[in-house]
FIKE-940875 format. One record per residue (C-alpha): residue in one letter; x, y, z. Coordinates in steps of 0.5 Angstrom, whole numbers, padded with zeros to 4 digits, always signed. Example, Ala and Ser with C-alpha at 12.3 -4.5 7.8 and 13.67 -1.06 7.14 Angstrom:
A+0025-0009+0016S+0027-0002+0014
//
This chain:
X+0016-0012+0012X+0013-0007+0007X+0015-0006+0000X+0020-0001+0001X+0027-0005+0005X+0033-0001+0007X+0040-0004+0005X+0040-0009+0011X+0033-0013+0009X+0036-0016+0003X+0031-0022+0002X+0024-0018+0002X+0026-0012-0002X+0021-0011-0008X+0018-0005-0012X+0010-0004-0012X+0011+0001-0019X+0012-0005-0024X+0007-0005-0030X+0001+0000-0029X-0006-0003-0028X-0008-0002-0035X-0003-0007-0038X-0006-0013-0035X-0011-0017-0039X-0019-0016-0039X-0025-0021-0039X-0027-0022-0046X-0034-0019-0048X-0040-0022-0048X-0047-0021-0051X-0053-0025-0055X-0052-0033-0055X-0045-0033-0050X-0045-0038-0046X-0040-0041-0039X-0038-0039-0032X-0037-0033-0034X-0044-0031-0036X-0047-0034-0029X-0042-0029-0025X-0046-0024-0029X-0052-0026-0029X-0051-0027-0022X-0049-0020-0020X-0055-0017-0025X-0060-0020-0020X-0056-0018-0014X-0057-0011-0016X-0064-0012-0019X-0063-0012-0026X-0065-0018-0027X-0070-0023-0025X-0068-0029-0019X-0066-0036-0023X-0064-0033-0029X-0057-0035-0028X-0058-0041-0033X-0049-0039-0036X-0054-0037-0043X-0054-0031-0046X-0061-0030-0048X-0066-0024-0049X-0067-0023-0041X-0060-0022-0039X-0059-0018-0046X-0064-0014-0043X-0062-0013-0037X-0055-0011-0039X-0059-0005-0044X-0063-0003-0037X-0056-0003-0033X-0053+0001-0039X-0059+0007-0040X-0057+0008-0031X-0051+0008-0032X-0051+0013-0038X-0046+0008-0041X-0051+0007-0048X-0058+0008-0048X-0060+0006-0055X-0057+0003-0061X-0056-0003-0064X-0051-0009-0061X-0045-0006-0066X-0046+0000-0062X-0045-0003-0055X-0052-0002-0053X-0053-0010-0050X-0046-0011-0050X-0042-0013-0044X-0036-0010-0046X-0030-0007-0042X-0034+0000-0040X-0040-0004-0038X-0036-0009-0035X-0032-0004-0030X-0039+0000-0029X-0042-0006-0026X-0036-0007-0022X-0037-0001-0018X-0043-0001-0017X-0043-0008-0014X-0037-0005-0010X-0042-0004-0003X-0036-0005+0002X-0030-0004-0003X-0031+0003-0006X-0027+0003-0012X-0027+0011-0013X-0027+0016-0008X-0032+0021-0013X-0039+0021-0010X-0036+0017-0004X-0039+0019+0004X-0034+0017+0009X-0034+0015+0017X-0034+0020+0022X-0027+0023+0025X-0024+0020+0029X-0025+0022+0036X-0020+0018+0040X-0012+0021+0042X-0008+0022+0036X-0003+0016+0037X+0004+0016+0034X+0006+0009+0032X+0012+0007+0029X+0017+0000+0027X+0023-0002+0030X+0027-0006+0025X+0030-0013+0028X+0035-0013+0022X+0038-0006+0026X+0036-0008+0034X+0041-0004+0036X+0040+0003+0033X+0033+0002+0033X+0032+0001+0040X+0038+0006+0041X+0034+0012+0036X+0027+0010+0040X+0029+0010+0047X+0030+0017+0049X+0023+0018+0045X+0019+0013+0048X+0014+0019+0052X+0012+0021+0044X+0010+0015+0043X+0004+0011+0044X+0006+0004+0041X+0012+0001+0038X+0011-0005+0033X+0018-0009+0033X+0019-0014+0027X+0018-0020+0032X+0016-0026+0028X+0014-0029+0021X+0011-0035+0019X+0014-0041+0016X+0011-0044+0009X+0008-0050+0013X+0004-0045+0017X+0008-0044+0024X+0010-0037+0027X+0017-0036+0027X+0021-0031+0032X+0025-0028+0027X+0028-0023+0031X+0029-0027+0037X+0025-0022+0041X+0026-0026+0048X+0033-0023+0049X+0037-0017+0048X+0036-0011+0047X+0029-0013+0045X+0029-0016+0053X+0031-0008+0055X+0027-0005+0050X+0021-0008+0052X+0021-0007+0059X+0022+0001+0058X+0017+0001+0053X+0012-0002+0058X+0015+0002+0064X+0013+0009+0061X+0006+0005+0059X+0008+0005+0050X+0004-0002+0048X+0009-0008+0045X+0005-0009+0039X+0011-0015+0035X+0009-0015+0027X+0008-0022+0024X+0010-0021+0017X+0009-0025+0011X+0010-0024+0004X+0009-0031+0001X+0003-0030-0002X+0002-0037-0005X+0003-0040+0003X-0001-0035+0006X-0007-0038+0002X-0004-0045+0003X-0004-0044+0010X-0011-0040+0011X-0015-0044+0006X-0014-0050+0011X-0018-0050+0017X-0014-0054+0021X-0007-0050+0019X-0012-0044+0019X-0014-0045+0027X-0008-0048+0029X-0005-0040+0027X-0010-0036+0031X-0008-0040+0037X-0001-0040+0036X-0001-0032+0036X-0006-0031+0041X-0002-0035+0046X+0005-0032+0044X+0001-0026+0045X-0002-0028+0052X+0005-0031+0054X+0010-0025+0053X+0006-0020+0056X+0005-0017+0049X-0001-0011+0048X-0003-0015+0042X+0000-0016+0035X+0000-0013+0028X-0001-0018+0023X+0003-0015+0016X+0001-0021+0011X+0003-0018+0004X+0003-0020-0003X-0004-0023-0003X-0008-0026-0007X-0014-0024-0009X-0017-0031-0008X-0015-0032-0001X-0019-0026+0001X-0025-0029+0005X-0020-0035+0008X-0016-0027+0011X-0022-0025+0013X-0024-0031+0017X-0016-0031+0020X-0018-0025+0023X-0024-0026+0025X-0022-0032+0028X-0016-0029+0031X-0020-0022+0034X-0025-0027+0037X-0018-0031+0041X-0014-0024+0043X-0019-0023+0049X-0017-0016+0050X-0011-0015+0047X-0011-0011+0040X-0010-0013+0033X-0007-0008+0029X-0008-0010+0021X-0003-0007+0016X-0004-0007+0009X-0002-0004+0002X-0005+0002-0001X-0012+0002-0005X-0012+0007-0010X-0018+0010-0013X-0019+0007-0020X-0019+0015-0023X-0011+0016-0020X-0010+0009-0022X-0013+0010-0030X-0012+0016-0035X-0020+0019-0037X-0023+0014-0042X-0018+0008-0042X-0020+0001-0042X-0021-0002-0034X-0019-0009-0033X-0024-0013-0030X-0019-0015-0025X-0018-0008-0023X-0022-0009-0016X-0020-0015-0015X-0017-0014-0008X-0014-0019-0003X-0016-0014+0003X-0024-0014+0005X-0024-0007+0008X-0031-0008+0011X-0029-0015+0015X-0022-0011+0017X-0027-0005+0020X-0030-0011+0024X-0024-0015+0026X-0018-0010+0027X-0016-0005+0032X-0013-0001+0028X-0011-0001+0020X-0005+0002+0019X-0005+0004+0011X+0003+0003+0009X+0002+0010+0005X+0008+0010+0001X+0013+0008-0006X+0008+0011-0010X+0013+0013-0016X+0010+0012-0022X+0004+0009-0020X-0001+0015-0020X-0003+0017-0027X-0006+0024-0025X-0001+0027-0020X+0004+0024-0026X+0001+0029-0031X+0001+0034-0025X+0007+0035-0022X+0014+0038-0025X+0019+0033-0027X+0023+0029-0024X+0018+0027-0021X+0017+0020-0017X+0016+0021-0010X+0016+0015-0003X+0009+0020-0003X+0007+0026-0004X+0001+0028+0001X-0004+0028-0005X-0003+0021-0007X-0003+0020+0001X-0010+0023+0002X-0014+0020-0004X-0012+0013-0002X-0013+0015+0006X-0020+0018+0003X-0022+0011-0001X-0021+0007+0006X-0025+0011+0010X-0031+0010+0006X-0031+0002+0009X-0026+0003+0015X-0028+0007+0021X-0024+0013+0021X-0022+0012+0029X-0018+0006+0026X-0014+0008+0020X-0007+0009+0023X-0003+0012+0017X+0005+0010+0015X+0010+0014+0014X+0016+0013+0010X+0023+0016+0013X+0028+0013+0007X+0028+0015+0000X+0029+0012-0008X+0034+0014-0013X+0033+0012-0020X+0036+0014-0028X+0032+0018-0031X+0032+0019-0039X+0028+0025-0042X+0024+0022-0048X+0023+0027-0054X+0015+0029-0053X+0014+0023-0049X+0016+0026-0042X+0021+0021-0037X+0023+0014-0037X+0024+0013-0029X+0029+0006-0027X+0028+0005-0021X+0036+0003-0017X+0035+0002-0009X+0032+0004-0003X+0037+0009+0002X+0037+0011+0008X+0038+0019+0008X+0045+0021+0010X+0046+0017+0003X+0043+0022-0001X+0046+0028+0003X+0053+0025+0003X+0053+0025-0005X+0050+0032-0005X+0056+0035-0001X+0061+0031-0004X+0059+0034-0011X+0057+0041-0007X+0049+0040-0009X+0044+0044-0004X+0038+0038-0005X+0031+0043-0006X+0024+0041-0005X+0021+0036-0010X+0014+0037-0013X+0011+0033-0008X+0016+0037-0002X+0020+0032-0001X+0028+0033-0001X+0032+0032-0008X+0036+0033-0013X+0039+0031-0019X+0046+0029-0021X+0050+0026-0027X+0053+0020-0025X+0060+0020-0028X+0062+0026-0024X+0061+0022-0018X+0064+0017-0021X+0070+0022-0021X+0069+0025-0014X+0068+0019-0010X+0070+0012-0013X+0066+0006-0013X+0066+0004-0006X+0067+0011-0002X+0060+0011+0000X+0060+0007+0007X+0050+0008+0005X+0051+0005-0001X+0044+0001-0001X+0042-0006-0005X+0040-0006-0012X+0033-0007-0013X+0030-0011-0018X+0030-0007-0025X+0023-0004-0026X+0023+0001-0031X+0016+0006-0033X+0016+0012-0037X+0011+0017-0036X+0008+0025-0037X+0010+0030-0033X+0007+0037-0033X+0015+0040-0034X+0021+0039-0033X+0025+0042-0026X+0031+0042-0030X+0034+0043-0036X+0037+0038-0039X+0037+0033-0045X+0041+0027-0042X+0041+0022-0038X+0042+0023-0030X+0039+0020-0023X+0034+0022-0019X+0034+0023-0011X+0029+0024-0007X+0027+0023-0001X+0023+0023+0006X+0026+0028+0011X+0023+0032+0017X+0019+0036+0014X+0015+0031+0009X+0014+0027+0016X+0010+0034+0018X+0007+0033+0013X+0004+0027+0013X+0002+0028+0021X-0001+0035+0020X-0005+0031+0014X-0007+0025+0019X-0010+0030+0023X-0014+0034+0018X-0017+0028+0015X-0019+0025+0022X-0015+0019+0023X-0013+0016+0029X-0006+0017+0028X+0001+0016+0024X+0007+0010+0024X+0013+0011+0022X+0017+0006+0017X+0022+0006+0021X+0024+0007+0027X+0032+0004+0025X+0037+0010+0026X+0038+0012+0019X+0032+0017+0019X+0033+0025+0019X+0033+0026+0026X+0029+0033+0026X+0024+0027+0025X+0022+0027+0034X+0021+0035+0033X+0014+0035+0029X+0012+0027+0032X+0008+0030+0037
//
């Protein structure tokens, strides 16, 4: 599951901050005398929203539609007067990205202005994964803790390319077999995850009807079966195509359950303002999504939003904070993400993820033009804090509270050579980003890494914003044994 994989996940580990939104390719412009697929999706829109007339939407651009576009334009404050060279008539980027919002009714693209679904008046519910790649530490960590509890989702079952559910994690024998009976005995619900990352099988799959249902039935089934409290459904790397084949997956898949609950975990939405600088260019594939939040309201028990490997993604908090500055998730970030979903999904069903691991990067200071981050792996935290005591650094609060420090690589390199730190974590796919920072929280002009990490403390925070913001509850990712211990102290 989720994008952020530990050491002992080696096949699933990917980076969600690659190229920035804002690189990727726009739609191209149209105006007076364009013609194509293209001007009948316009057209088709402008009718919907009552700028134009119903059977306009012959694929030219005549006079109507340039009129229409003019009145859309004079609404939307975008241009009201001029002539074609000045914009006024044109669909170009800035209208483009206009109208894209105002048809987003059940997938707000930004949270200004947004109302949101009332609080959540449910119990808090405290959630959290048990990673079958650590069985043995993860059922350990989590036995003693299971009154704190009021689910547990074991990474149980994955689907095959042709569309069968595997049971990845053997979860009929030990030490799931004993985890799950305690689970049951002090009334924690067993909710096993499905996960999938094959974007271009998951749309193979549910775009055929027959593999589709096939699907729904194969998991209600096991869910009824072995005595599960449900299923969550952790299907990632979607593409925006398969959008409404996921929707009817999970409205066939609800209407199967019975009374057995669907939990639905998805990446993270970020409004268009965090993801784009004021005034810059929007793609019109920026609110392109993969998830139907309106649908999901309707065929999912609970949402769980994984609300973290931020990094470098959030422009604005990246002008804001002090450098280095990259975080699993600062509770800013967290909060406007939360606040777009609860626009569309019903606050008494928004569960928010909570990481438990870190990232460490090289940093290189850049001459006027703030930070070049590379992101290297993904660790668990006593990989952090070994490293800080063996170069006798005390590791302090980021910008975005959670722990860190920097450290120059080649004294490590002298303290502890290569291959004496039993943690050490596998290497990601290189991903480099290069960002403004407000300031800088360290005085150098040198290349240096960058740790930083989710301790107990950043867990409080994340629960104490949960309940602030109304939500049903909070999940741990994860549950594996690595986590800061402290952790069980402020899940309550």
């Amino acid at each position: 599951m989720k994008r952020t994989l530990i050491i002992t996940l080696p096949f699933l580990f990917s980076v969600l901050f690659l190229a920035p939104m804002a690189t990727f390719a726009a739609a191209r412009s149209l105006s007076l005398g364009s013609s194509g697929s293209d001007v009948v999706t316009l057209q088709t829109t402008l009718i919907a929203k009552g700028y134009l007339a119903a059977g306009k939407n012959t694929g030219y651009f005549g006079p109507l539609t340039q009129a229409a576009v003019q009145k859309f334009q004079c609404a939307k404050k975008i241009i009201c007067a001029g002539a074609a060279v000045d914009g006024y008539g044109i669909y170009g980027p800035k209208t483009q990205a206009a109208l894209q919002i105002a048809s987003a009714t059940t997938q707000p693209a930004t949270i200004a202005g947004g109302s949101l679904t009332a609080r959540a008046t449910g119990a808090f519910e405290v959630s959290g994964w048990a990673p079958y790649w650590r069985a043995a530490s993860s059922t350990k960590d989590i036995l003693p803790h299971l009154s704190q509890l009021t689910s547990v989702m074991p990474f149980g079952y994955s689907v095959t390319t042709s569309g069968k559910l595997a049971d990845t994690a053997h979860i009929g024998e030990e030490p799931w077999t004993s985890f799950i009976a305690a689970a049951k005995q002090n009334k924690v619900k067993v909710i096993p995850s499905v996960m999938w990352g094959n974007g271009a099988a998951i749309h193979s799959v549910l775009s055929d009807t027959t593999k589709r249902i096939a699907l729904e039935d194969e998991i209600a089934n096991t869910v009824k079966q072995n005595g599960f409290d449900g299923i969550d459904i952790d299907f990632e790397a979607k593409q925006a195509q398969t959008i409404n084949y996921f929707s009817t997956f999970l409205k066939g898949l609800y209407q199967r359950m019975g009374d057995k609950l669907v939990y639905c975990t998805v990446e993270v939405r970020m409004p268009l303002e965090d993801r784009f600088s004021p005034g810059a260019t929007i793609p019109a594939d920026a609110t392109d999504y993969a998830n139907d939040y309106a649908e999901m309201n309707k065929y999912c028990d609970r949402v769980e939003i994984m609300a973290y490997d931020q990094g470098t993604i959030d422009v604005r908090l990246n002008a804001a904070r002090s450098a280095p500055y990259a975080p699993v998730a600062d509770p800013g970030w967290v909060e406007n993400i939360v606040n777009l979903a609860a626009q569309s999904i019903s606050r008494n069903k928004i569960i928010i993820g909570i990481p438990t691991y870190g990232y460490e990067y090289t940093v290189t200071p850049l001459a006027g033009a703030g930070f070049q981050y590379k992101v290297l792996w993904a660790f668990n935290p006593n990989y952090a804090t070994q490293i800080a005591a063996q170069l006798g650094i005390t590791p302090h609060r980021t910008s975005a509270n959670e722990m860190g420090f920097i450290y120059d690589p080649k004294v490590l390199a002298a303290v502890a050579p290569s291959g004496e730190n039993s943690t050490q974590t596998q290497q990601a796919t290189a991903s480099t980003t290069v960002v403004q920072n407000l300031g800088s929280q360290v005085d150098t002009t040198q290349p240096f890494n960058y740790m930083t990490w989710s301790d107990a403390q950043a867990i409080k925070d994340k629960v104490d914003l949960a309940k602030r913001l109304g939500v049903r509850g909070v999940a741990i990712f994860s549950m594996g044994g690595g986590e800061d211990q402290g952790m069980w102290g402020v899940l309550k």
